[in-house]
Every structure is written in C-alpha cells, then in structure tokens.
C-alpha positions as CSV (number, residue, x, y, z in Angstrom):
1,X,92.6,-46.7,21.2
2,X,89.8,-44.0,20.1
3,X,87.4,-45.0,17.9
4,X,85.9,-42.3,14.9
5,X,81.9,-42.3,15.5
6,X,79.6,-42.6,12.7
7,X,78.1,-39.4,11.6
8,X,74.4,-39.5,12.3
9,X,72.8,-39.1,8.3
10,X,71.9,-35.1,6.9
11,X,68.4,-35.8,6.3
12,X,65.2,-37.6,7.9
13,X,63.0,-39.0,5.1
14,X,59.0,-39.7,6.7
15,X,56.6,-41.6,3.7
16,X,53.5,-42.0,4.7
17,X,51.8,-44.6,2.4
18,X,53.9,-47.2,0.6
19,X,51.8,-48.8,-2.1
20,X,53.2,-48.9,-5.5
21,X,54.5,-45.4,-6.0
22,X,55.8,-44.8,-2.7
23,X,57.5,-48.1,-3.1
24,X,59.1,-47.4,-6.0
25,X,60.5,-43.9,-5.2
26,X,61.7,-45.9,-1.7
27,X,63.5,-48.4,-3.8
28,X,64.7,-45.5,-5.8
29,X,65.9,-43.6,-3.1
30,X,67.8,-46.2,-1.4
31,X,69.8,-47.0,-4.7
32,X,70.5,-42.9,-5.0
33,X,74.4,-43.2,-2.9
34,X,74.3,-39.6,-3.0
35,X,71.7,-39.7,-0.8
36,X,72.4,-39.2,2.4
37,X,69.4,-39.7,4.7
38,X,67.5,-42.2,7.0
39,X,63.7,-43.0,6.5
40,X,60.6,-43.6,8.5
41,X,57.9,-45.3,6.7
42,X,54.5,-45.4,7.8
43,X,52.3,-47.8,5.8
44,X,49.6,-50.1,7.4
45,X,50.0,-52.7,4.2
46,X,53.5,-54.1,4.9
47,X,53.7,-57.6,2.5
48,X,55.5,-56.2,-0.1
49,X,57.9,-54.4,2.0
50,X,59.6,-57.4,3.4
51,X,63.3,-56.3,1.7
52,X,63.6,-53.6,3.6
53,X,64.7,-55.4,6.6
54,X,67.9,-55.7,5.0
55,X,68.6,-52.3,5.4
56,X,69.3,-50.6,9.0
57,X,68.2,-47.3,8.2
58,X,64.6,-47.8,7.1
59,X,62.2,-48.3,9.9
60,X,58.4,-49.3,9.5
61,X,55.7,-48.2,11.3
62,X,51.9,-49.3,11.0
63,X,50.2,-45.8,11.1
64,X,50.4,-42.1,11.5
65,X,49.1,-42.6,15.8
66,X,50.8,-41.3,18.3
67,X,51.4,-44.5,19.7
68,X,53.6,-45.5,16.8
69,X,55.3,-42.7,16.2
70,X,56.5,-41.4,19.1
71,X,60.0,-42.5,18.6
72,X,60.2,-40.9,15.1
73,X,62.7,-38.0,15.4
74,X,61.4,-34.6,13.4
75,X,61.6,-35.2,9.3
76,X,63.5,-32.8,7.3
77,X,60.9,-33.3,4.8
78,X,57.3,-35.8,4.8
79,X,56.4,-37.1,1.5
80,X,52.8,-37.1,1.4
81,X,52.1,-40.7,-0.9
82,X,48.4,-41.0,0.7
83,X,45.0,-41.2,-1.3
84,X,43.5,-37.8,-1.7
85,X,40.5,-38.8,0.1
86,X,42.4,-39.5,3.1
87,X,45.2,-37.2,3.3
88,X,43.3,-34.8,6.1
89,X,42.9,-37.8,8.7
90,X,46.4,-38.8,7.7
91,X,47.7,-35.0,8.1
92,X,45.9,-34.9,11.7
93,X,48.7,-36.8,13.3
94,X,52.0,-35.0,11.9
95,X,52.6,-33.1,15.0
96,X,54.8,-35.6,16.7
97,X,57.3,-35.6,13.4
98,X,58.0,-32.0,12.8
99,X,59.4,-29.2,14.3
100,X,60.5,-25.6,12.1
101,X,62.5,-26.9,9.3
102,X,59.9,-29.4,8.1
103,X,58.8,-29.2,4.7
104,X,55.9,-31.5,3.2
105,X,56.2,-33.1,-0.3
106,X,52.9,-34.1,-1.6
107,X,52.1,-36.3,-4.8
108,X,48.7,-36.9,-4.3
109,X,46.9,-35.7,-7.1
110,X,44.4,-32.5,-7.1
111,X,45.6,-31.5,-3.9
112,X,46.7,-27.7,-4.0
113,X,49.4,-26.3,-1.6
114,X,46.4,-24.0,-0.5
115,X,44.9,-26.6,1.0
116,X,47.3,-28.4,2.6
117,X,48.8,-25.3,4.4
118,X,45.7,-24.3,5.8
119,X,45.8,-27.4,7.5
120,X,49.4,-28.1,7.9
121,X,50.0,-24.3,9.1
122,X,48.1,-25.0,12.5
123,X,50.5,-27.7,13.1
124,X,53.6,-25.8,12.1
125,X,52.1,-22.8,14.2
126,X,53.6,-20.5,11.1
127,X,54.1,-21.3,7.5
128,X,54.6,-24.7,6.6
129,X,57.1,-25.1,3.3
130,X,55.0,-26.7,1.1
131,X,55.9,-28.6,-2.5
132,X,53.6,-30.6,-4.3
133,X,54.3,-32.9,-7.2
134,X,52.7,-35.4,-10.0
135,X,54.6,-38.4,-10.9
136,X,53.5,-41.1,-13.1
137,X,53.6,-45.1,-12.8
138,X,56.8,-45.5,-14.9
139,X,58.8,-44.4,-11.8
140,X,58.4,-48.3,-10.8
141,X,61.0,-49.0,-13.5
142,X,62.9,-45.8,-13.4
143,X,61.1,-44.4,-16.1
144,X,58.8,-42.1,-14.8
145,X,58.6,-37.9,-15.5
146,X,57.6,-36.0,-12.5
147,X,56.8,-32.3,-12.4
148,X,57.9,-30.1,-9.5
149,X,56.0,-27.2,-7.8
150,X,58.3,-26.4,-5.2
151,X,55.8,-23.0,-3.8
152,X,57.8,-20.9,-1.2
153,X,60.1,-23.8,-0.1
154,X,63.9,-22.6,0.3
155,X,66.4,-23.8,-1.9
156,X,67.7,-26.4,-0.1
157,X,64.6,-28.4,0.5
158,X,63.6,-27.8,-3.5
159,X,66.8,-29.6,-4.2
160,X,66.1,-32.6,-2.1
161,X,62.7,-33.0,-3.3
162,X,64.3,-33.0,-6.3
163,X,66.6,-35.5,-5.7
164,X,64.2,-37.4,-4.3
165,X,61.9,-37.3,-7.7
166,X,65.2,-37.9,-10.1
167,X,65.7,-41.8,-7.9
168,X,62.3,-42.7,-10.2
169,X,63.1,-40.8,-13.4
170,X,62.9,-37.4,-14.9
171,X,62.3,-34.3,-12.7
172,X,60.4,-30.9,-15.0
173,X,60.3,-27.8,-12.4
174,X,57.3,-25.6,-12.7
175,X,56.7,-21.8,-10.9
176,X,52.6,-21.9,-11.8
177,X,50.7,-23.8,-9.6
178,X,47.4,-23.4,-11.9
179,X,49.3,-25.8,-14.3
180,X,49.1,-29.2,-12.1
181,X,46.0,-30.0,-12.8
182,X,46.4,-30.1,-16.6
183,X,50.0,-32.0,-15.5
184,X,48.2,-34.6,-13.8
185,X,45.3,-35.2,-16.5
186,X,48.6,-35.7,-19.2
187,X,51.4,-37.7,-17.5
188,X,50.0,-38.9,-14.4
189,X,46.8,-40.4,-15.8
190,X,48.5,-40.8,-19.5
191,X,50.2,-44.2,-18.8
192,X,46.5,-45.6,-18.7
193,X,46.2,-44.2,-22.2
194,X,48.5,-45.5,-23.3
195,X,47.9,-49.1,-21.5
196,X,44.3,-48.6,-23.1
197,X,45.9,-48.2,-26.8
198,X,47.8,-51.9,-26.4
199,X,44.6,-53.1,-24.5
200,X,42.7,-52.0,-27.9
201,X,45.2,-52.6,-30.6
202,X,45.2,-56.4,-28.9
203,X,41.5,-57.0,-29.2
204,X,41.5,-55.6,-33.1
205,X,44.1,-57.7,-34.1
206,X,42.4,-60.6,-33.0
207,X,39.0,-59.7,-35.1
208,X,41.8,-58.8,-37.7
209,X,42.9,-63.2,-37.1
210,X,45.9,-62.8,-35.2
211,X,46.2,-65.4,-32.4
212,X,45.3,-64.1,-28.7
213,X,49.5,-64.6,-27.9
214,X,50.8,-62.9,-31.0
215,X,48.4,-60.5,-31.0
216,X,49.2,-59.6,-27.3
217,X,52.8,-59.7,-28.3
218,X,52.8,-57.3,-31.5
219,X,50.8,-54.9,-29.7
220,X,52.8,-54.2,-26.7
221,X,55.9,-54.8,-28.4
222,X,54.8,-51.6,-31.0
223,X,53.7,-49.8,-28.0
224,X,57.2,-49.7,-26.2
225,X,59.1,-49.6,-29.2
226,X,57.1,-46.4,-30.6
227,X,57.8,-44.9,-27.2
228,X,61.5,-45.5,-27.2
229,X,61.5,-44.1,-30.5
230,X,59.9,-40.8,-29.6
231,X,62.4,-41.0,-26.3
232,X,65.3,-41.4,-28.8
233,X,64.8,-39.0,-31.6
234,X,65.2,-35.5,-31.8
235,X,62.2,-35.4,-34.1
236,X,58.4,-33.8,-33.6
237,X,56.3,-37.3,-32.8
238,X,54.0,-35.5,-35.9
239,X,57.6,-36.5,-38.2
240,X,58.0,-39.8,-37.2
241,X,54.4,-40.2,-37.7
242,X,54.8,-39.3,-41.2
243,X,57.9,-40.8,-41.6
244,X,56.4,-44.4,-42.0
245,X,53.2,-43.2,-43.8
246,X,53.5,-43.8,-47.5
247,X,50.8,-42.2,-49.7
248,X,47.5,-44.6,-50.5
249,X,49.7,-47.5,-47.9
250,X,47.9,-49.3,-45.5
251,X,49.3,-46.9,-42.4
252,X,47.6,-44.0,-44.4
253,X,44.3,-46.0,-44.6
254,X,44.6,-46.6,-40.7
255,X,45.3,-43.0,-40.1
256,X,41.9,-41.7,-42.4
257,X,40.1,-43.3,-39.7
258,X,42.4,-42.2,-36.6
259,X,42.9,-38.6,-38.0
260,X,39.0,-38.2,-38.8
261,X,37.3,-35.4,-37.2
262,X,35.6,-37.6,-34.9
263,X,38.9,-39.7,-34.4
264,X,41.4,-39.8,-31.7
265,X,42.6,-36.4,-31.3
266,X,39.2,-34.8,-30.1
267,X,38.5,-38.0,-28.2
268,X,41.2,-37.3,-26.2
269,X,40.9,-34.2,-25.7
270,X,37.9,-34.7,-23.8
271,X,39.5,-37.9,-21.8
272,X,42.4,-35.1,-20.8
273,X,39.5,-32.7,-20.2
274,X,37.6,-35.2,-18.0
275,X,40.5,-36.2,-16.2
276,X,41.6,-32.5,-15.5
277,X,38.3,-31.5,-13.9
278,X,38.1,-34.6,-11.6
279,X,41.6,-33.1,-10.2
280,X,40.5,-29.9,-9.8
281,X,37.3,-31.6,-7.6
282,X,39.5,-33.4,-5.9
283,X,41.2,-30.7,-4.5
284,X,38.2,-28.7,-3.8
C-alpha cells in the first residue's frame, strides 16, 4: 500500500526580530490559509512567543550566527523587523539563508533600498530584490495600513510581500521611493498622535471635573468611535467635522481654539515635519 507524500510548502518565510510588529504580522500570517509557506524566526527575546510551539512549521532560533542558523534552508523572502540602528550587524550574517531568488522585505523605518542593497548586494554577489515597507501598530489587531515600495522586485515576490502585509490590515502600493519618509512621519508614527489626543483629552476632562475613570473612558471611547466613523463614511473627515458643529454651540467654541492659527493644524505640521526628518537621518 503506497502512501501520497506531503508536499514540502511554496515558500520559506525568515523574520528576523519578533517584538510586537513582527509578532503581530506572524500571528497574521499563520491565520492567512492561503498562505502557503514555512517560517524561520530569529528573535533573541522568546517569552511572548511561547504559542508557536503549537505549530510544526514555525521554528525559533536565538540569533542571526552561523551557529544557529545553519540548518535554515534559503528564504524565498527575509523580512527585515530589526531596529534601524542595528539592521547592518543583523544584515552581516544573511549569507547562510539566501541563495538567487532571495528577496529582502524591510519595515524598518528610514531605511532606503539604496542602502540596504549596497550591503545586501555583496552578499547576493548581483542585485538583491529589494522591497521596503512602513506599517503601523494597528496591525496588532488587524487594523493596521501598510504602504508598499516593492523597487525592482519581480512580480511574484511583490505579491507575496503583499500578502504578507494584507495578514495585519490594509496594503497601499507606491512606485516613488522619495515618498516613505513622509509615509512613515503620517501612519507609522500617527497612532502616537492619536494615543497623545486621548492622553490629552483625559487630563482636560479631569480639570473640566470628570472623574479619573469616566474621564479615561469618554476619551478613548470618542477616539475610536471618531475613527470608525471616518473608516465607515464616504465623507471628507472636514464634513463630518462640520456635521456636528452647530453655529455659536459648544463644539464651535472648542474648535475657535483648535482651528486658531496657532492651533492644531500648524502644530502638527511641524510634529509630521519633525518626524519626517528624523527618518530621513535615520537612513543616512
């Protein structure tokens, strides 16, 4: 009696760093059953990854040494989940994982695809396929947005990143490099923002009187809501914003303040300004 063997799967997944991002999207990835792949992950904080020992075709490794990774087979495609300030030691021991149809996903913010091919290229010993990306910390509950620069990468490997981005929410594709920076100073650093605006909104309704719990409550609670709204609606956020102001009500009054020429709008302006030249130094 013959038995039918098991296919071996179409893709090899490598992660290298699995803190809260990573995590997410490998969470993501292993509820995607479209997905057909196995993954290495390579992280030297393990706690939080205790689950995956439930699952056969997720193996853990400490670091990127030779030593540990000898017995990881060549990666269709290594998502680069690492600090910026310590993706070139991290990139140093790669050679072991790739062979020519390895392509490198980064998400590490300011780092250009310049860079990272003029490092990546030795290793390759030609040109390494190269796509770099900016997702933002509602991937952790499937909500995140993610734009994709997928450089000179084939098709086929622009698709997987893809899919791999659309396990932890919505996927925008970009052909201008130039724009990232802006990308990551608005929806990768724009969850703090927003965080800051609940953080803020709680301490002024507690010099307005509300209790510390209500207060806490209301103001996340309007946060999300306003959000899910905006998700929702078809409308310009500028409409729904003047949908509930009433002339001479109290939202109006709030808004003389907000809308002032030294209110919100050129104040953040210069927090998106700040945030986008501290990627572009970061890549530098």
């Amino acid at each position: 009696m013959s038995t039918a063997s098991i296919p071996s799967p179409q893709h090899h997944i490598v992660l290298i760093g699995c803190g809260k991002m990573g995590g997410a999207m490998l969470e993501g990835w292993i509820a995607d059953t479209e997905l057909d792949a196995h993954f290495s992950i390579i992280e030297p904080f393990q706690d939080h990854l205790g689950w995956t020992n439930k699952h056969a075709h997720i193996a853990l490794f400490e670091s990127c040494a030779a030593a540990e990774t000898a017995s990881i087979p060549p990666a269709t495609i290594i998502v680069l989940a690492v600090k910026p300030q310590v993706m070139d030691a991290a990139i140093g021991h790669f050679a072991p994982m790739i062979d020519d149809d390895t392509a490198f996903l980064s998400i590490a913010a300011g780092i250009t695809t310049a860079w990272l091919a003029s490092r990546l290229d030795v290793l390759m010993g030609g040109t390494a396929p190269i796509l770099r990306a900016m997702p933002n910390t509602p991937a952790a509950i499937g909500h995140g947005i993610t734009v994709l620069y997928s450089g000179k990468a084939t098709d086929a490997k622009r698709d997987l990143a893809g899919q791999l981005l659309a396990a932890v929410g919505q996927v925008v594709m970009i052909d201008d490099e130039s724009l990232m920076d802006a990308v990551t100073a608005v929806s990768g650093s724009g969850p703090a923002y927003v965080f800051l605006l609940a953080e803020v909104m709680t301490k002024a309704a507690i010099e307005a009187g509300l209790p510390a719990d209500l207060a806490a409550k209301l103001a996340a609670a309007t946060v999300a809501g306003a959000g899910a709204l905006i998700a929702a609606s078809d409308d310009d956020p500028a409409i729904l914003r003047a949908n509930v102001t009433s002339k001479g009500g109290t939202t109006a009054a709030a808004l003389d303040v907000l809308m002032a020429d030294d209110g919100m709008a050129p104040l953040l302006a210069r927090a998106i300004a700040a945030a986008k030249a501290r990627s572009i130094a970061l890549g530098s």
